[in-house]
DOLO-452510 format. One record per residue (C-alpha): residue number from 0; residue in one letter; x, y, z. Coordinates in steps of 0.5 Angstrom, whole numbers, plus 500, padded with zeros to 3 digits. Layout:
# residues N
<atom NUM A <X Y Z>> ...
END
This chain:
# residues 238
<atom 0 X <361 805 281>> <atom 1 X <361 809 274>> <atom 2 X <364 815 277>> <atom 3 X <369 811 279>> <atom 4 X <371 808 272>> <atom 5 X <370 815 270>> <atom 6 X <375 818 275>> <atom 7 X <380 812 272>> <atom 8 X <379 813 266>> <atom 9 X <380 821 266>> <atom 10 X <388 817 269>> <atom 11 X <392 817 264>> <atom 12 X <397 812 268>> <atom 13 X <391 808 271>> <atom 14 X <385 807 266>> <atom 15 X <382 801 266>> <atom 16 X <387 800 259>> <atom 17 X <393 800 263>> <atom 18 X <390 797 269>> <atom 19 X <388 792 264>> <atom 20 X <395 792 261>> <atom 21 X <398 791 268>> <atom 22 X <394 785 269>> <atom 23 X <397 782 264>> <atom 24 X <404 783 265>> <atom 25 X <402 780 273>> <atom 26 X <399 773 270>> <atom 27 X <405 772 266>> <atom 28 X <410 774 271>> <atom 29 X <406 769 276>> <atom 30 X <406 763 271>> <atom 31 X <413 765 268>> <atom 32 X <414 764 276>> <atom 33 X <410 758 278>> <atom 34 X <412 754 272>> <atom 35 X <420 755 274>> <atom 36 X <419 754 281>> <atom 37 X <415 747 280>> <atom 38 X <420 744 275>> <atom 39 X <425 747 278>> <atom 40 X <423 743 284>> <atom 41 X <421 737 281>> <atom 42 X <429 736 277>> <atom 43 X <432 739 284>> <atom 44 X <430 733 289>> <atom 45 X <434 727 284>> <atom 46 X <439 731 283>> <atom 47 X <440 733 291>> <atom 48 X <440 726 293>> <atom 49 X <445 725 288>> <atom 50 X <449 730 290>> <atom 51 X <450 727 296>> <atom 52 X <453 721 294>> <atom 53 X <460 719 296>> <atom 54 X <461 716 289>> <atom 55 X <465 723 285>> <atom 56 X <463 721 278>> <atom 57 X <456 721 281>> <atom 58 X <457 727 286>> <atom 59 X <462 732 282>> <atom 60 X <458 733 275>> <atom 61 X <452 736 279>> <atom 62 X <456 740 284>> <atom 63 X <460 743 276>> <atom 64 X <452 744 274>> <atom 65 X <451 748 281>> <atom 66 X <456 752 282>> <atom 67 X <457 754 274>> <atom 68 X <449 757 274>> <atom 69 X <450 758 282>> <atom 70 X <456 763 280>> <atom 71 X <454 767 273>> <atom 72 X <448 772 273>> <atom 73 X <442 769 271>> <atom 74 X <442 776 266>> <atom 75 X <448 772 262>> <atom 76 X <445 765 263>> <atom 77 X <438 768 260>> <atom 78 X <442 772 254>> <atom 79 X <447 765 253>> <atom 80 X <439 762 252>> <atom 81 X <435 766 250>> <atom 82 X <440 768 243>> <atom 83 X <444 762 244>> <atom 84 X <438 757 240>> <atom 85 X <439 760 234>> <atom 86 X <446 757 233>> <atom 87 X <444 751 234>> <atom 88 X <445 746 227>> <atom 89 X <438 745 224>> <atom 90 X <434 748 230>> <atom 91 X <430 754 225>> <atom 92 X <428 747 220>> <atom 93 X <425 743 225>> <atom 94 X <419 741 229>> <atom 95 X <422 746 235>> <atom 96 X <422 752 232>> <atom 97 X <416 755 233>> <atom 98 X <417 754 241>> <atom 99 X <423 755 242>> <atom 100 X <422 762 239>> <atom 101 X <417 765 242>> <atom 102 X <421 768 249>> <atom 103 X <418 765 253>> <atom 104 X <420 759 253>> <atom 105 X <428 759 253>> <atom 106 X <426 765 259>> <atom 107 X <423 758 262>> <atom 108 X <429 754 261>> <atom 109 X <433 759 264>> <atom 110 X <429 760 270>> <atom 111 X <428 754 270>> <atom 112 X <437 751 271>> <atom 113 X <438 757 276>> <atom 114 X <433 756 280>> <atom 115 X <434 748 280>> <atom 116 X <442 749 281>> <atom 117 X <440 753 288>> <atom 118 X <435 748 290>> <atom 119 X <438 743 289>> <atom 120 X <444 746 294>> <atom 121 X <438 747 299>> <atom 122 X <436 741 299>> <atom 123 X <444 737 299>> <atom 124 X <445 741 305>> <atom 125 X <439 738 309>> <atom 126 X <440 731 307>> <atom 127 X <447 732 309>> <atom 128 X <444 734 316>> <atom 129 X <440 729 316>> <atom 130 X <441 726 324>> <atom 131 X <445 719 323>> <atom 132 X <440 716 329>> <atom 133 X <434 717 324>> <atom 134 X <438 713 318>> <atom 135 X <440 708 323>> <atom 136 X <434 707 325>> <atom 137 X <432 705 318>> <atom 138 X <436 701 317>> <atom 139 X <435 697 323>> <atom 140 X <428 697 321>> <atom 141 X <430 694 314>> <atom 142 X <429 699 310>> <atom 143 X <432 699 303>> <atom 144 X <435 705 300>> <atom 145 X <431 708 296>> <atom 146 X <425 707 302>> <atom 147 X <429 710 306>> <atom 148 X <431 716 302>> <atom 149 X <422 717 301>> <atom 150 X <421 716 307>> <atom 151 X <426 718 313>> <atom 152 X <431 722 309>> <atom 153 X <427 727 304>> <atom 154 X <421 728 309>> <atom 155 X <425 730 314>> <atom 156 X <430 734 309>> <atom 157 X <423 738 306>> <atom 158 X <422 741 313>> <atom 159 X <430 742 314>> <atom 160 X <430 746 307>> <atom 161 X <424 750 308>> <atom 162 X <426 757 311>> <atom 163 X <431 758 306>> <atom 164 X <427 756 299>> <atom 165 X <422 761 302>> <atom 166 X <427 765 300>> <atom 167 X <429 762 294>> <atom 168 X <421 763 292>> <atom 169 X <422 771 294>> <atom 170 X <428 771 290>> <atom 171 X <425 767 283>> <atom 172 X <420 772 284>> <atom 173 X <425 779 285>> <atom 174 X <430 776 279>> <atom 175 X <424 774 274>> <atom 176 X <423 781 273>> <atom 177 X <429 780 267>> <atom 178 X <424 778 264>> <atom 179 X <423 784 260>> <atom 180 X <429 784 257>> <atom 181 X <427 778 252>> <atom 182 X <421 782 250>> <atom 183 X <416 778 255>> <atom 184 X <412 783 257>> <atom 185 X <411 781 265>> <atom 186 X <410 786 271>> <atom 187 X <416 789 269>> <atom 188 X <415 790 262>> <atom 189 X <408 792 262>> <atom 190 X <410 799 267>> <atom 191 X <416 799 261>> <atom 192 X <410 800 256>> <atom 193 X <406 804 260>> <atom 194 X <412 809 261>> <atom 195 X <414 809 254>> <atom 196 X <407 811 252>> <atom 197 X <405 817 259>> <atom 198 X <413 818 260>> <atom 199 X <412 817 267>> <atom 200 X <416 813 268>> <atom 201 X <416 814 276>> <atom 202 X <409 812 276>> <atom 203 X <409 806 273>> <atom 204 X <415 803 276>> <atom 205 X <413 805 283>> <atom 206 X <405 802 281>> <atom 207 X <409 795 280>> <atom 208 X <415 796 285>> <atom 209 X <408 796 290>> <atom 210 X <405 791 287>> <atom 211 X <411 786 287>> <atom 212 X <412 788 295>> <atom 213 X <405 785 297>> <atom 214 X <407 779 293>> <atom 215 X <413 778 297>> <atom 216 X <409 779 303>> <atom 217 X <404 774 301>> <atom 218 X <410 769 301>> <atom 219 X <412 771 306>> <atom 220 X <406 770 310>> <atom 221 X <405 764 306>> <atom 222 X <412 760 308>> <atom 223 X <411 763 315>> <atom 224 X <405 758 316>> <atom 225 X <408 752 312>> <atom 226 X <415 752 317>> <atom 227 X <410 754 323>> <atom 228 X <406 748 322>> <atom 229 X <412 744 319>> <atom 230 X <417 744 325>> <atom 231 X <412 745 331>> <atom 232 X <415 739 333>> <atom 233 X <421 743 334>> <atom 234 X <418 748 338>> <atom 235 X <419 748 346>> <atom 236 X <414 746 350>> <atom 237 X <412 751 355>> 
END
């Protein structure tokens, strides 16, 4: 073990300082995206379901709000945020202040809309394939809406949904590596620090591309057995 310290130690790119370094930068880029995907869903299940009605002045606001954050970059979304704050009126005198200018935060919220905005899309699409006789047998069970929608509609939509918000969590993942941008100090901007410092910009980058790749197999596996355990029903029996 003390040979071992002393190996990596001896590293310039991979002592325990970097490593450390590194593993700061992995927390915050798994925090940064747990808590976007958590609120991000959270906020996306109404307006799914709000999103489906046959009502246009319920419907057509919410599709403004998707398609405007689903068609922009989430780079620009970011920039708008993350420097846009400082325009708004009285916000450097007040109570908010001290949050909204750490980067963190308006990072969140930028991560947090985009990734509602794709969600929200996901989940519409699955309500909107519901299969009818399922509807019509809540009805004719005496179901109101809103139970309906908790028990018939959404569970059922869930399972729809998962292959393609396996992929929406992969995405989130890959584009928190922005972050960086904002001086948050995630996966991406602690190899940013470690190839200001080593000039070794091939090292820390491929460490980092390499340790991304096995959170991303990780999901993958991850996703894999919640759709295998959630759609069994949809297999065919052999």
């Amino acid at each position: 073990m003390e040979s071992l310290i002393a190996l990596l130690e001896q590293n310039e790119i991979f002592n325990p300082q970097t490593l450390l370094h590194y593993w700061d930068g992995l927390v915050m880029t798994v925090q940064l995206v747990f808590l976007s995907l958590v609120v991000g869903a959270l906020i996306s299940v109404p307006l799914a379901v709000l999103r489906s009605s046959d009502n246009p002045w319920i419907s057509k606001p919410i599709w403004v709000y998707t398609y405007i954050f689903r068609g922009t970059p989430l780079l620009i979304q970011l920039y708008i945020i993350y420097y846009g704050v400082v325009y708004i009126e009285g916000i450097q005198d007040s109570m908010f202040w001290p949050v909204v200018k750490d980067a963190f935060y308006p990072c969140l919220l930028a991560f947090v809309l985009n990734t509602a905005a794709y969600t929200t899309e996901i989940l519409r699409g699955a309500i909107a394939t519901t299969p009818k006789g399922e509807i019509e047998a809540a009805k004719a069970y005496g179901m109101s809406w809103g139970k309906m929608i908790r028990r018939i509609v959404l569970p059922s939509a869930f399972r729809r949904a998962l292959p393609a918000y396996g992929n929406e969590v992969i995405f989130m993942l890959h584009a928190s590596a922005i972050a960086s941008v904002v001086t948050i100090v995630d996966l991406t901007g602690a190899a940013r620090d470690i190839y200001a410092q080593h000039y070794a910009p091939f090292e820390a980058y491929t460490f980092v591309a390499a340790i991304y790749l096995c959170l991303t197999f990780g999901l993958i596996y991850l996703f894999k057995y919640l759709e295998k355990k959630m759609l069994a029903h949809l297999r065919p029996l052999s």
